[in-house]
C-alpha positions in Angstrom: 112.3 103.5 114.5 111.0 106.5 116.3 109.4 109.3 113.8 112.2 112.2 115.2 114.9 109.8 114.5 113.3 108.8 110.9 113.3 112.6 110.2 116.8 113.3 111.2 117.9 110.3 108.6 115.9 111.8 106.1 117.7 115.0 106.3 120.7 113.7 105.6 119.9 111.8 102.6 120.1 115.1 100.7 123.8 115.2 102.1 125.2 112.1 101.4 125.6 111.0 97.7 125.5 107.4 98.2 123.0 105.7 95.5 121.2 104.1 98.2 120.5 107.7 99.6 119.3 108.8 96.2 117.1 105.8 95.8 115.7 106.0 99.3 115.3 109.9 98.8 112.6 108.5 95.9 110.6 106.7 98.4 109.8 109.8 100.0 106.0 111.0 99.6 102.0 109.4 101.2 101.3 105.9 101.8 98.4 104.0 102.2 98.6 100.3 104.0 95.6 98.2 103.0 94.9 95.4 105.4 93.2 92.5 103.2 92.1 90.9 106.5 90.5 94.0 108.0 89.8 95.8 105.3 86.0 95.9 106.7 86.4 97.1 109.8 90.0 99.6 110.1 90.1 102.6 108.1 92.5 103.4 105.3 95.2 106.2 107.0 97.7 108.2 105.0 101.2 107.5 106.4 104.0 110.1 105.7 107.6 108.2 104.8 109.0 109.4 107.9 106.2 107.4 110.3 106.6 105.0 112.7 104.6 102.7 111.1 105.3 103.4 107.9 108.7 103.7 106.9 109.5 104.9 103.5 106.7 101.6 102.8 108.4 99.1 104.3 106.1 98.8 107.4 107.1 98.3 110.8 107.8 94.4 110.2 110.7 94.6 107.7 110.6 90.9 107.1 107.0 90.3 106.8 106.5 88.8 103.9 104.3 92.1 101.3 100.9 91.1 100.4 100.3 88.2 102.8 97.7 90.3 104.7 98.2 93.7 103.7 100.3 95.8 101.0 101.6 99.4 101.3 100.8 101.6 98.6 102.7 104.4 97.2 104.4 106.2 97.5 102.4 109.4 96.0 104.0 112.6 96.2 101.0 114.7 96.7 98.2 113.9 99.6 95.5 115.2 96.8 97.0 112.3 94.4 96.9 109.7 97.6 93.2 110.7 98.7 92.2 110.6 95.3 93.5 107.2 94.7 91.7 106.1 97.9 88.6 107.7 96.9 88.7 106.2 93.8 89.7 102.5 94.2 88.5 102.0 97.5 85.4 104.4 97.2 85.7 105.1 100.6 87.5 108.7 102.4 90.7 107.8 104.1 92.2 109.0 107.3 95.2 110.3 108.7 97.7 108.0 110.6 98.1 109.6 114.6 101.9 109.8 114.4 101.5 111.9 110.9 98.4 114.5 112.1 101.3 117.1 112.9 102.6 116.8 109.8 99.3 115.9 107.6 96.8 119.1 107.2 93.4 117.1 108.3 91.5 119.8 105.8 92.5 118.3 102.9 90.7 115.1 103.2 87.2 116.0 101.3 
């Protein structure tokens, strides 16, 4: 799903009172994918909820089975909290996702 049309939906989960709209509304936040497989040669990228490539965690292969190659983690509802837990499990400094730089201030990755 394109990121302008994730954004649109996410508006509106503040309007409708459904309790899958409140539940999805707590999925909001930073993610992190880690790719077992290449996990020595891609970098670790913060993903806002509303990427491409993210979406609200779920990836974009819905069905793929989580944890067969790679696990999405978060969310965390700060990007401090999400680089620090990056920094700190993975001891390495993440990066920002393309789709999210608009949306990501790149100054504060330390």
């Amino acid at each position: 799903m394109p990121r302008k049309e994730l954004e649109r939906f996410d508006l509106k989960l503040d309007i409708n009172q459904s309790e899958t709209a409140h539940l999805l509304s707590k999925k909001r936040g930073y993610y992190v994918y880690y790719n077992m497989p290449n996990r020595e040669t891609k970098p670790l990228k913060i993903h806002k909820h509303t990427c491409g490539e993210c979406f609200y965690g779920i990836g974009k292969q819905p069905n793929a089975l989580p944890g067969r190659n790679g696990v999405w983690i978060g969310p965390s509802h700060s990007i401090e909290a999400m680089i620090t837990i990056i920094q700190d499990i993975f001891r390495t400094t993440p990066e920002i996702c393309t789709c999210c730089q608009n949306n990501i201030h790149l100054n504060k990755i330390k």
